[in-house]
N, C-alpha and C positions, 0 to 999 in steps of 0.2 A: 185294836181300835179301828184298822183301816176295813176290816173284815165286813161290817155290816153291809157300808155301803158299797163292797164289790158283790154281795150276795143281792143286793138289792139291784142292784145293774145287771146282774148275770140275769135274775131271775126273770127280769123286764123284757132283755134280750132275746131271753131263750123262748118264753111265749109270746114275744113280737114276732120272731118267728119262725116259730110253728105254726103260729095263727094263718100268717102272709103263706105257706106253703100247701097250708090246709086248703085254704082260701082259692089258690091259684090253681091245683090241682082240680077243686068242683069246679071253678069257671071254664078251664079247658077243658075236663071231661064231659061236660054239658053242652059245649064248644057256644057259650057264651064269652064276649070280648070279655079282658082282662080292666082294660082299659076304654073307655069312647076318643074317640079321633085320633088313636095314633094306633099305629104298624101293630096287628095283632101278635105277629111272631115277634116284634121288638119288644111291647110289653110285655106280652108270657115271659120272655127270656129277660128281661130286665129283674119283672117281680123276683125268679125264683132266685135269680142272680142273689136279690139282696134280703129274700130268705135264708138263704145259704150264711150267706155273709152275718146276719146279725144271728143266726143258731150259734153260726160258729163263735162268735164274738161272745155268747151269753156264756157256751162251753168252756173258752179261755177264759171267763172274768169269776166262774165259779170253780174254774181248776186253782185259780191264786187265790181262792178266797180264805 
């Protein structure tokens, strides 16, 4: 029963992101800002930061699913 809704959070998770990583890769490699008015290298490092972070999070909620 509890399965659905962890497949459904992993799945969220997992192309939240990938999407954010996708995302932040073309704006660096375009070397367009990630973000407007703050620290380019704090947002680049932020985003991938919490790309990372919710991939992984989608990984773990569809490895218990």
């Amino acid at each position: 029963m509890e399965s659905g809704p962890a497949i459904f959070a992993g799945t969220a998770f997992v192309l939240f992101g990938a999407a954010l990583l996708l995302w932040t890769a073309a704006r660096l490699r375009l070397r367009a800002p990630v973000a407007h008015g703050v620290s380019p290298v704090a947002s680049a490092a932020l985003s991938l930061l919490f790309g990372v972070a919710a991939l992984g999070g989608g990984i773990w909620c569809l490895g218990y699913a």
